[in-house]
C-alpha positions as CSV (number, residue, x, y, z in Angstrom):
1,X,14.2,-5.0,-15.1
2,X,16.2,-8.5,-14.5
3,X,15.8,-7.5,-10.6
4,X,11.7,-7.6,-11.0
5,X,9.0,-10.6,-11.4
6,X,6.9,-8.9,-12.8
7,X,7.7,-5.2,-14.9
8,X,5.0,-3.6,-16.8
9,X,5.3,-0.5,-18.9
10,X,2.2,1.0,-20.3
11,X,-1.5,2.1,-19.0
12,X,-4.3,0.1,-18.1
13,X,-2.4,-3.1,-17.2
14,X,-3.5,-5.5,-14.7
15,X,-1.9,-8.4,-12.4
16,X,-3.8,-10.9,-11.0
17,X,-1.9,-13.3,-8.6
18,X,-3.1,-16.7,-7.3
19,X,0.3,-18.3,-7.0
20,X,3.7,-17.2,-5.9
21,X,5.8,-14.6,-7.6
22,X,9.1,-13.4,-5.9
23,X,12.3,-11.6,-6.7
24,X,14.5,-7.9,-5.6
25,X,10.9,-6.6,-6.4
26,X,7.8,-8.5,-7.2
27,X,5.5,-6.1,-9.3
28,X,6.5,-2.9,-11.0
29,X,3.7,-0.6,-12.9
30,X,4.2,2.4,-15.4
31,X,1.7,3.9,-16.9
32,X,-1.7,5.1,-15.7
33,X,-4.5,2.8,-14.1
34,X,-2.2,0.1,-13.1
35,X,-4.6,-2.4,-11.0
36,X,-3.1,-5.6,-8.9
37,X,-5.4,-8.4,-7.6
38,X,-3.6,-10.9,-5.1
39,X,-5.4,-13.9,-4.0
40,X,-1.7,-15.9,-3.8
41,X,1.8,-15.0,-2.0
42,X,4.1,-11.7,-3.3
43,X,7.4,-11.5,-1.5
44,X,10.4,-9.1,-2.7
45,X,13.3,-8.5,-0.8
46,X,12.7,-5.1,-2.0
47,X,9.5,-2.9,-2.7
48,X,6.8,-5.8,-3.3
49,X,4.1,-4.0,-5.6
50,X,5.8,-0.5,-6.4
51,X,3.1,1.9,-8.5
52,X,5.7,4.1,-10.3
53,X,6.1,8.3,-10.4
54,X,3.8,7.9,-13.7
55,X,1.2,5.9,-12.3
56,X,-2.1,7.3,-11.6
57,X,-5.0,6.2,-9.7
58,X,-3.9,3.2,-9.0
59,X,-5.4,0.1,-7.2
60,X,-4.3,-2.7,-5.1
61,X,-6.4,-5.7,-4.2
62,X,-5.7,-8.3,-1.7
63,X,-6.8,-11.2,-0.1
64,X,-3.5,-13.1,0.5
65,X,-0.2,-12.5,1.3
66,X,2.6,-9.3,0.3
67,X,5.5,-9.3,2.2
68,X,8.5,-7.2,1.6
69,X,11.8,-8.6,3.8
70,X,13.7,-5.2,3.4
71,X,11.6,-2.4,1.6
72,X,8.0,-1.5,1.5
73,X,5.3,-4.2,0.3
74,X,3.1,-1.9,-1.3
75,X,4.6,1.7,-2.5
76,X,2.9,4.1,-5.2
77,X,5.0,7.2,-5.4
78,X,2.4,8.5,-8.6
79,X,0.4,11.8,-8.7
80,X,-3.0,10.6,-8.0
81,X,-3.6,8.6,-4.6
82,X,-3.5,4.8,-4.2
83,X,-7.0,2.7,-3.5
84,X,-6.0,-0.3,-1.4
85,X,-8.3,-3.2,-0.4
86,X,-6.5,-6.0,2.1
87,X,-8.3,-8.5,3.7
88,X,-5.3,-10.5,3.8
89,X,-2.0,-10.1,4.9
90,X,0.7,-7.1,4.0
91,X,3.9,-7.2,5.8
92,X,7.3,-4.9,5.6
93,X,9.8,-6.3,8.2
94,X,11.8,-3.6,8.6
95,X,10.1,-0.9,6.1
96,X,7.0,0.5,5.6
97,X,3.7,-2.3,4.4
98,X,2.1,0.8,2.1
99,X,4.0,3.8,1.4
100,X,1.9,6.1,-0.6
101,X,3.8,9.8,-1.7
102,X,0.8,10.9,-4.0
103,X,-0.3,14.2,-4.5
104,X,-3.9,13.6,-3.7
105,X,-5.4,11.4,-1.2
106,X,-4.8,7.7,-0.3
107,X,-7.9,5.4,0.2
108,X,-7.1,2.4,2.7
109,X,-10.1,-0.8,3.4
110,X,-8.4,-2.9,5.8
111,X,-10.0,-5.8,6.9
112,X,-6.7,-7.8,7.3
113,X,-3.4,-7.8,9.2
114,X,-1.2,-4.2,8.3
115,X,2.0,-4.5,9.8
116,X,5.6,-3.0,9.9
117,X,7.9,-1.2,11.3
118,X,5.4,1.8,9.8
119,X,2.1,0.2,9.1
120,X,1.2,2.9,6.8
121,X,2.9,6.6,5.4
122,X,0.1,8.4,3.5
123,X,1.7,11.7,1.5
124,X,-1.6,13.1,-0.1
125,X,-4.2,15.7,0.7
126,X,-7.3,14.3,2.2
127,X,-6.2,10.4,3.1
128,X,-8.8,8.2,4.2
129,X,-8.2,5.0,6.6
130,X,-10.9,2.7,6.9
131,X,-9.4,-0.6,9.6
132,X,-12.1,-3.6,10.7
133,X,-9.0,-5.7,10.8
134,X,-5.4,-5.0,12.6
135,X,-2.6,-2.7,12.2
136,X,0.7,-2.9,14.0
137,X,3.1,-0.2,13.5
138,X,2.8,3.6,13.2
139,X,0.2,5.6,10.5
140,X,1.3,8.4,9.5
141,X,-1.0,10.9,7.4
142,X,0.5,14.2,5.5
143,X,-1.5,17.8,5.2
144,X,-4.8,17.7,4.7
145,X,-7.9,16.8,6.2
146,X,-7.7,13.2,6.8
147,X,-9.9,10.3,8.0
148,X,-8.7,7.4,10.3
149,X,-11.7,5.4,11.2
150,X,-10.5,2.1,13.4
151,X,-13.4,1.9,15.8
152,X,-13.6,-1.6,14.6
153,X,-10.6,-2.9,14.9
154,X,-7.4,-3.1,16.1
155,X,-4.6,-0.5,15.9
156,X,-1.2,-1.7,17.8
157,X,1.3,1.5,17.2
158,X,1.2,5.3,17.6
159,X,-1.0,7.6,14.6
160,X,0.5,11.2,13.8
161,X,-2.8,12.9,11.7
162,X,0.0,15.7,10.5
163,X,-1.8,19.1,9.7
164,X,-5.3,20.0,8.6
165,X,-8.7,19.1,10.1
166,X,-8.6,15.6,11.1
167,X,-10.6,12.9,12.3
168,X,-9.1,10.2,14.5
């Protein structure tokens, strides 16, 4: 896409990121097993790191900066849920920083800063938030039983569990 850094089709394809990439959209993944690393600086004015409908199990790592200015930084809309590891920075100014709307549960490790207007919209079955680190904005989890677990960190913004046996 001439809008996109980054666009790969395919499965099994990785980015790993130690500079600065920028664009409409930084990354964009299809296929299955689609993995980021991000060590550098990702800024879209879209969807940063978008994990597409035919994604599965996909996997964000990152220890710098994702930024989106007017979408979501990190968005996987695939069937199976989205692994994210941050101990950096991921930032939506006026969206959401990790929009997942997978069929299956979402696993979040935050030991860094989550914010946005929504920190975080989780669409799967049996989500599982693990925070050390901060989050400001709302968390919102779907059906299911989820897990939010921030009794060692910080969470600045209201949390909506949604149905199903949670634990908060």
């Amino acid at each position: 896409r001439a809008d996109t850094a980054i666009s790969l089709v395919g499965d099994s394809n990785v980015v790993v990121n130690s500079g600065y990439v920028s664009g409409q959209h930084a990354v964009v993944f299809s296929g299955e097993f689609a993995s980021a690393e991000n060590s550098g600086t990702l800024v879209a004015r879209g969807n940063t790191v978008a994990f597409g409908a035919d994604t599965f199990l996909s996997r964000m790592s990152n220890s710098g900066t994702i930024m989106s200015l007017n979408g979501s930084a990190v968005v996987a809309s695939g069937t199976a849920g989205l692994i994210v590891f941050n101990s950096g920075y991921i930032s939506a100014g006026v969206g959401t920083a990790i929009l997942a709307s997978a069929a299956s549960g979402s696993t979040i490790t935050n030991s860094g800063v989550i914010s946005g207007f929504n920190a975080m919209i989780l669409g799967g079955e049996g989500d599982s938030v693990v925070n050390t680190g901060t989050i400001a904005g709302g968390v919102f989890l779907s059906g299911g039983d989820d897990v939010f677990d921030s009794s060692q960190g910080l969470l600045s913004g209201a949390i909506d569990g949604g149905t199903g046996d949670d634990t908060l």
